[in-house]
C-alpha positions in Angstrom: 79.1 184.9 145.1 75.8 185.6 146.3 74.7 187.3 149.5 73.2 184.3 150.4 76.2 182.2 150.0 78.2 184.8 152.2 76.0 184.6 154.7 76.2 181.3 154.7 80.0 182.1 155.1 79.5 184.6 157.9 77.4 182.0 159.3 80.3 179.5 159.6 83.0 181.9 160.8 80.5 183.3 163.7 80.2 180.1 165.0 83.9 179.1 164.6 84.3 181.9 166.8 81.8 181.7 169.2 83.2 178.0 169.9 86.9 179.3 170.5 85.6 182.1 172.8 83.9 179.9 174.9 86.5 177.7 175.1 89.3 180.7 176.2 86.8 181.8 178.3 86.6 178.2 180.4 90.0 178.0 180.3 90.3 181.6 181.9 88.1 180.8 184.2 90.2 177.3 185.4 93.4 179.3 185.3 91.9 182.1 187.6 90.4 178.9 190.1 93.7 177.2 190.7 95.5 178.6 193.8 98.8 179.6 193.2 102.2 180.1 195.5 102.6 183.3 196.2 106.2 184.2 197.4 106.7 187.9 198.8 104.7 191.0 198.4 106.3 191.6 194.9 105.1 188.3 193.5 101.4 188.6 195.3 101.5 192.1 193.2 102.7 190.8 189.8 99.5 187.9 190.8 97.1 190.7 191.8 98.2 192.4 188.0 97.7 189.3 186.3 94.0 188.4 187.8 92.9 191.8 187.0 94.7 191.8 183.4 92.9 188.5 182.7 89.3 189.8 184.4 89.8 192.5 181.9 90.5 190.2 178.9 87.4 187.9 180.3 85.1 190.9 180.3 85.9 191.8 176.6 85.7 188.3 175.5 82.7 188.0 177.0 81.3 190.7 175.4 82.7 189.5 172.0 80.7 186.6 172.7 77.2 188.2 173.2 77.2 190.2 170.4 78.1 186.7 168.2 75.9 184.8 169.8 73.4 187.9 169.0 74.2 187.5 165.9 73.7 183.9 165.1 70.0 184.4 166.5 69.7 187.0 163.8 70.9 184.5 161.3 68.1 181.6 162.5 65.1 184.2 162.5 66.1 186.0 159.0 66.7 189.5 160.8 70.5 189.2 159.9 72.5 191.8 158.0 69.5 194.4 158.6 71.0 197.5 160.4 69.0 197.7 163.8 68.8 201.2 164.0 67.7 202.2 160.3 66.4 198.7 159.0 68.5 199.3 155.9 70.5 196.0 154.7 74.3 196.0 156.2 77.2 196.1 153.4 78.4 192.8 152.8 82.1 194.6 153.0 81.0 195.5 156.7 80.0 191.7 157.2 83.1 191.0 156.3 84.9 193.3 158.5 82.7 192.8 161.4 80.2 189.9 161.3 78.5 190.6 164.4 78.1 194.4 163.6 74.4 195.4 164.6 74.6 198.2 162.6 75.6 200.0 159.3 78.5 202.2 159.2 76.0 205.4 159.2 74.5 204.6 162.5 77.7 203.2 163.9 79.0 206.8 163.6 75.9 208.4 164.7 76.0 206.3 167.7 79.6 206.7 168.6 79.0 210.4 167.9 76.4 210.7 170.4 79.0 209.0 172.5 78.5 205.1 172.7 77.6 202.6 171.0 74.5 200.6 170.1 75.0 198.1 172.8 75.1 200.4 175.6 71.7 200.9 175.4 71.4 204.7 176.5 74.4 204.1 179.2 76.8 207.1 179.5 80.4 206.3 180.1 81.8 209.5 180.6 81.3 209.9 184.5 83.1 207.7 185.3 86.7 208.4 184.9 85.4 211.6 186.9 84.3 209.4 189.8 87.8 207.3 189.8 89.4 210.4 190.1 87.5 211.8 193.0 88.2 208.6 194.9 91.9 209.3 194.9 94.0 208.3 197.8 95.0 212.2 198.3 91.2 212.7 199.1 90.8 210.3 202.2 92.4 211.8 205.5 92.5 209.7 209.0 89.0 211.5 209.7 87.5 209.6 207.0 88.4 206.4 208.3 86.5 204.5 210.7 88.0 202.4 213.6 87.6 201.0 216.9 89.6 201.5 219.9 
C-alpha cells in the first residue's frame, strides 16, 4: 500500500472520529442541561461527582477533537504527515498509532522532555499542583473570611 493510499485511510478514520466526538460531546452537553432530582446531601454529592467527572471527560474530548479537526486541515492543504517541529515526514507506523500526532516520535520526546507537549504552546503545567496545594482548607482561618454583622 502506498502512503498515499494510507493517507487516504487516515483520512477516513479521522473523520469517523471527529463525527462520533462531536456527537458524545452534544450528548454530554444535553445530559449535563437536564435538571435532575436531587434527594439528600449524599445524592447532591454523588451529582456534584458526576458533573465534574463528565466536565473532565468533555474537556479531554474536546481536546481530542481539536487536534483531529487540526489534522484534517493538514490533510486539505498537503501539510499532513510533516512533523511541525522538524518538517521531517511522520512514520506511517506513528499515523497509525496516532493520526492526529503533530509531531514525529523525536520531537514528541523532546517536547515532553522539556515538560509538555507541542500543543501547549510554551505553557508550563507544573505550578499548579503547587497552587492547589497552597489553597488548602488548613490554610484559611476565621480571619481570612469576610462577613457582615
Amino acid at each position: 500500500m502506498t502512503r498515499k493510499d494510507t493517507l487516504l485511510r487516515l483520512h477516513q478514520k479521522l473523520e469517523e472520529k471527529r463525527d462520533e466526538l462531536r456527537r458524545l460531546i452534544s450528548l454530554e452537553r444535553e445530559w449535563g442541561e437536564k435538571p435532575r432530582d436531587v434527594g439528600d446531601i449524599g445524592d447532591e454529592a454523588l451529582d456534584d461527582s458526576e458533573k465534574e467527572l463528565n466536565s473532565q471527560l468533555e474537556a479531554f474530548e474536546c481536546r481530542e477533537l481539536a487536534q483531529i479537526e487540526r489534522a484534517l486541515e493538514l490533510i486539505r492543504t498537503g501539510r499532513y504527515g510533516a512533523c511541525e517541529a522538524c518538517r521531517k515526514s511522520i512514520p506511517i507506523e506513528r499515523l497509525r498509532a496516532l493520526p492526529f500526532t503533530p509531531l514525529c516520535i523525536r520531537c514528541q520526546q523532546q517536547a515532553e522532555e522539556a515538560g509538555g507537549t507541542f500543543d501547549d504552546a510554551g505553557v508550563s503545567w507544573e505550578g499548579a499542583c503547587d497552587f492547589e496545594g497552597r489553597m488548602s482548607d488548613a490554610d484559611v482561618s476565621l480571619g481570612d473570611l469576610q462577613y457582615e454583622d
